[in-house]
N, C-alpha and C positions, 0 to 999 in steps of 0.2 A: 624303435626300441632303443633305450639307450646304452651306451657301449658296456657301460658296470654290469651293467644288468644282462646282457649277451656274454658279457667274461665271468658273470654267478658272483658280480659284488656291488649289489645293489644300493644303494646308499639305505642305512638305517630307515627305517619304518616304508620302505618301499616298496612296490608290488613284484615280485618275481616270478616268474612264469616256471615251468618244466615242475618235475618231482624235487618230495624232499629227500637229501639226502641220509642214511641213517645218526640218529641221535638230534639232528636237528629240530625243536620245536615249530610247528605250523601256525600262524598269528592268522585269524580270516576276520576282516575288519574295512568296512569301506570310510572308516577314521583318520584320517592319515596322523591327528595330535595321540590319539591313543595310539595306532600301530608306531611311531617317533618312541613314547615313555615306555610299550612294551619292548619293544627293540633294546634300550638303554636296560631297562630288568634283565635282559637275557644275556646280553653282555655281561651284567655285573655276574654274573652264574657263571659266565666264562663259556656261555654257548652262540652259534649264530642262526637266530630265526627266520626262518623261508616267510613269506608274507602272502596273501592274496585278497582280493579286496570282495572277491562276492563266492557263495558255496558251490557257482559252476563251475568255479576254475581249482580245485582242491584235488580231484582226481585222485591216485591212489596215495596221495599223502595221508589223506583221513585215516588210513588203516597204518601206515608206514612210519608215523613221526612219534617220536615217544608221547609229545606231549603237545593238546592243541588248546589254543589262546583264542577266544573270541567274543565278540560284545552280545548284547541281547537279540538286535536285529541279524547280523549275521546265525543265531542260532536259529532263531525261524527260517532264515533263510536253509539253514542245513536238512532241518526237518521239513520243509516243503519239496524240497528235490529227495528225498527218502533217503539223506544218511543215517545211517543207525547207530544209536546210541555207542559209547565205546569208553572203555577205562581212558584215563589222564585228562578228561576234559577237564578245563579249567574253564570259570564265567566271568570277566573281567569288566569292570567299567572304574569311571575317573572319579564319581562320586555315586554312591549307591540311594536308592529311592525303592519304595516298598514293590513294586513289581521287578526289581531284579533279584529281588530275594527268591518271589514265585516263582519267576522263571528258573532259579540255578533249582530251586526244588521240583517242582515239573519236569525237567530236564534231566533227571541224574544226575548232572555234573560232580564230578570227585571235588571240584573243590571252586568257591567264591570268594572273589576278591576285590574289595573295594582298594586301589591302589592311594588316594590322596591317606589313608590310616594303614593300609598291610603291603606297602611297597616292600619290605623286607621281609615276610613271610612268602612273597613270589619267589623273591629270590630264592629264597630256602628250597622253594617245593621245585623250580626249574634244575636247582642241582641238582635233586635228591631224583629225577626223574630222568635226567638225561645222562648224569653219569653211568659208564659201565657197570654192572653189578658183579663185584667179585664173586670167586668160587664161595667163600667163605667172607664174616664179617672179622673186620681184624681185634687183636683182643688187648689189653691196658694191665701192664705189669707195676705197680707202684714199688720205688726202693727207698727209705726211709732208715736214718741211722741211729741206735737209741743214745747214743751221746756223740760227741765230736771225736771224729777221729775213727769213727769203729769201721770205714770202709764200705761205707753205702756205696757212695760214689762209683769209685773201682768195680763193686760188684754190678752195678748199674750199667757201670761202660762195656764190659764185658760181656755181660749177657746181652746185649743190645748188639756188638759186634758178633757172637756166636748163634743168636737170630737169623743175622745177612748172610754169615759162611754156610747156613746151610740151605740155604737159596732164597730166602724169603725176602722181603723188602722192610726195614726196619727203621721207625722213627724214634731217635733216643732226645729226651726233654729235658734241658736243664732247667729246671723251676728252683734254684737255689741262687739267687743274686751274689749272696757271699759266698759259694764257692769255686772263683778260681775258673768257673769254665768245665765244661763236659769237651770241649772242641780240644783243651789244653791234653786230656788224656786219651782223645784219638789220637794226635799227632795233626791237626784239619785244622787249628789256629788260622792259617793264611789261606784257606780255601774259600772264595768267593761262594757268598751269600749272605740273609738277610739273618739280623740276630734279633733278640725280643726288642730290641730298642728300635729297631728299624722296619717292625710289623705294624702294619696300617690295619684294623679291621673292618675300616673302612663300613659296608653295606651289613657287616655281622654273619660273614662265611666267606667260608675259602670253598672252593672246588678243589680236589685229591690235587687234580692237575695241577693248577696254580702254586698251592705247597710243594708240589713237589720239584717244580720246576725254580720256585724260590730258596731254596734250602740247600745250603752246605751240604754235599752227599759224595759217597765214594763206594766204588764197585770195588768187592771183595767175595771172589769167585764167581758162581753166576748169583749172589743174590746183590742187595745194597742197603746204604744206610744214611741215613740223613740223621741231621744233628740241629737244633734247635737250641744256641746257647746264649748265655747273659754277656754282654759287653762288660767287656774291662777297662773302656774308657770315658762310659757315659755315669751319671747317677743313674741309678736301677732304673727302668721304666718301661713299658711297654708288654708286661703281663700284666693283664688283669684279667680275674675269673670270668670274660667275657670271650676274651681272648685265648685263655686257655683251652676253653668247652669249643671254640670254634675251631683251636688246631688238633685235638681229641674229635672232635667227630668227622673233619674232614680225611685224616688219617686211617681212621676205624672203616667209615665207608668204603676206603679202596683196600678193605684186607689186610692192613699191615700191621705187623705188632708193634708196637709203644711201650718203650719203656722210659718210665719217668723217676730223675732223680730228684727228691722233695726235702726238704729242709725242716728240720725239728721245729720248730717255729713255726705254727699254723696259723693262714691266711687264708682269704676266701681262695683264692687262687689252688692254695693246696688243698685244702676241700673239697674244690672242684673237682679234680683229681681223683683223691678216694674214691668221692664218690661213685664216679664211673671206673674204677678199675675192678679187674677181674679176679687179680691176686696182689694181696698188700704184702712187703716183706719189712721183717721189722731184725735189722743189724747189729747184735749186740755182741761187745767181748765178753770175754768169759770172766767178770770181774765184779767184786760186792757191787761198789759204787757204779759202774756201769749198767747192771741190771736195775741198781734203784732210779738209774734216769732214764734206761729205758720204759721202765713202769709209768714213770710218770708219762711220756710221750704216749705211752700208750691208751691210759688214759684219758688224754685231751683226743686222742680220734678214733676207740674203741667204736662209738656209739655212731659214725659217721659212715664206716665203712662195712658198704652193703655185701663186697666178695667175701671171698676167706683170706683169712689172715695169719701169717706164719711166722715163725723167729727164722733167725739162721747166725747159729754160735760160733763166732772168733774168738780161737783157741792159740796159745793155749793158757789154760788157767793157772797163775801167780799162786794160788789158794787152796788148787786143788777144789774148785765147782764143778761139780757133775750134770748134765745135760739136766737130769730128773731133776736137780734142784734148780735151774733156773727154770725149767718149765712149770717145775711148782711156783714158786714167785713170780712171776707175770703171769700165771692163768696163759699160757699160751701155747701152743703144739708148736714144737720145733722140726723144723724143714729136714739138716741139717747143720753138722758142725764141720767149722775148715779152718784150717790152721794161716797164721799171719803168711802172707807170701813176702817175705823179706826182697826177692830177687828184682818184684815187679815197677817199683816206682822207678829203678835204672833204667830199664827197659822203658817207663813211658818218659820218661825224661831223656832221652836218648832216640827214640824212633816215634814213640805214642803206641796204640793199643791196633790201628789200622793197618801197621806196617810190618808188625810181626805175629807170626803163627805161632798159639799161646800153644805150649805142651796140656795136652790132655792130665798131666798129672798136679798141675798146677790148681793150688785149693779154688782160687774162683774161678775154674775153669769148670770143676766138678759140682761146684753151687751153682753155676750158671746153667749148668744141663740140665740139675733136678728143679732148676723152676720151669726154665721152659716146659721140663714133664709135663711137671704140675699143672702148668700152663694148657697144655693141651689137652691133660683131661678135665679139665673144670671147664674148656671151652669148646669141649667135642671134638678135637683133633684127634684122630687116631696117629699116631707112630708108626712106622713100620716094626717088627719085630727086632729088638738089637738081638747083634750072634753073641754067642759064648764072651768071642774074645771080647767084641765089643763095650760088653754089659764090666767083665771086668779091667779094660783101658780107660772108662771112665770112673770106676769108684778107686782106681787106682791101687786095687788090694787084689794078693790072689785068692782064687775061688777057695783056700783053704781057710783063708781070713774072713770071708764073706758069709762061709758056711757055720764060723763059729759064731758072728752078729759081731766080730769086735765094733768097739765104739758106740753102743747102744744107750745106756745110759752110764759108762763113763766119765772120765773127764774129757774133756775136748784134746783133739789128737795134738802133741809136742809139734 
């Protein structure tokens, strides 16, 4: 036997003896150029495949391996020693001919793959099979600003840091080339990893793993946060709506919420986006001319976006605009309204968003809690019950104020 292969590191597409490990795919193949190209698939999924070359040496892998790989002969071979049908089977060969179609359908198998035309739908299904399954699938928060300046951003970062402090694992997306950076308002500028410009999509997926282990992130009590933002030294490059969908689903698969900051200016990239999020927030101040430009943004991606869709008003109003009148003019249900935080740009120009503990009274502090609510009943999360004090440390008002509804359809708070 040879020494790799005695220390469990076989060289690619080679026969290894013993069980498989858990999450490991099973290849059973007496092919050594097929078991060589699936070994390379498995890789590119970010897993590593146990091999066996005939169905009497499989043993209890057949039941133990998420997912098993094998040609047409090795399936007769499986069915002639009585193994039993099982979910994950995949039917593989290098170029497909009208009986391996009968075969994958004879056989059950979940799934057939001619690799010379669907090497990258292997890929896809060995991720989607071997990965961990989280308690929960993770959910896509869009932040969009209805003109320049109105504090997407900010609100973006913030809620995406108030995500990880409450133990969750948080991916925040800068999808805006022109602005400046999301890493700029963590304070995570110089923190090693890969930015849009430096993403390879390579095979057309990432594994959780992979991203997470590529990404800008920092531990912030027991949860964390990773950061996906635009270089400020290259020309724009390296989102495209291909790329965006492959870091949206590789993120969602492992549970973690995503919140993404999107740029007035739609692009298929930003599209892509809507499309998959769960809850779109639409940024406006409380101003004539602002709400006619957030109308118009509204507008251009009304008809795209499959979740639900909300305002959330920066106050306060110049003009004296009452909530009821801007939500009559956009047609839209407003979240809430929160007042400009004057204090906070020092603060991220000074430390960033990562390094200091935002007071609970702080207006996007208190818009960043009622999305994630939001967030978690449109996406089935239950909450625990807030207490008393709780419910009122975060609206920031005493239960005297609460009880009278101030700020309902007033003007937006001074």
């Amino acid at each position: 036997m040879p020494e790799d292969a005695k220390r469990g590191h076989a060289k690619p597409g080679q026969a290894t003896p013993g069980r498989a490990t858990p999450g490991e795919p099973l290849i059973v193949t007496d092919d050594p150029d097929l078991a060589a190209e699936l070994a390379g698939v498995a890789a590119a999924a970010g897993c590593e495949p146990r091999r066996v070359a005939t169905a009497r040496e499989v043993g209890e892998s057949w039941h133990e391996a998420p997912v098993v790989l094998l040609d047409t002969g090795a399936l007769k071979e499986c069915s002639a020693v009585g193994l039993p049908q099982r979910p994950g089977l995949i039917l593989v060969t290098a170029r497909a001919e009208p009986e391996f179609w009968r075969a994958a359908f004879q056989s059950g198998a979940q799934h057939a793959v001619e690799l010379v035309s669907e090497e990258q739908r292997l890929v896809g299904l060995l991720t989607e099979l071997t990965e961990d399954v989280p308690p929960r699938e993770g959910r896509l928060l869009a932040v969009l600003g209805g003109c320049g300046g109105a504090g997407a951003s900010v609100l973006a970062a913030v809620t995406g840091v108030l995500a990880a402090r409450a133990g969750g694992h948080c991916t925040l997306l800068d999808c805006d080339p022109l602005g400046g950076g999301l890493d700029l308002l963590l304070g995570e500028e110089h923190t090693s990893g890969v930015r849009w410009s430096e993403l390879s999509l390579g095979t057309g997926r990432f594994t959780a793993a992979a991203l997470r282990e590529a990404l800008p992130s920092r531990r912030l009590g027991s949860g964390e946060i990773a950061t996906l933002s635009c270089s400020r030294d290259e020309v724009p490059r390296g989102m495209t709506p291909d790329s965006v969908c492959a870091v949206l689903d590789a993120a969602r698969r492992a549970g973690q919420t995503v919140v993404c900051d999107l740029p007035r200016v739609q692009n298929e990239s930003t599209l892509a986006v809507l499309r998959r999020a769960d809850l779109t927030v639409l940024v406006v101040p409380a101003e004539i001319r602002a709400c006619v430009a957030a109308g118009g943004v509204l507008d251009a991606v009304r008809d795209v976006v499959p979740g639900q869709l909300r305002a959330i008003v920066r106050g306060p109003s110049p003009g004296g605009l009452r909530l009821v009148d801007i939500r009559r003019a956009l047609g839209l249900e407003v979240l809430t309204a929160m007042r400009t935080d004057r204090g906070i740009a020092a603060l991220v120009d000074r430390f960033g968003l990562c390094a200091v503990r935002l007071g609970q009274h702080r207006p996007p502090v208190r818009a960043g809690r009622k999305l994630l609510s939001l967030l978690d009943e449109i996406t089935g999360e239950v909450p625990r019950t807030a207490t008393r004090r709780e419910t009122f440390a975060q609206h920031g008002r005493s239960p005297l104020r609460i009880a009278r509804g101030v700020g309902g359809d007033g003007p937006p708070s001074p």
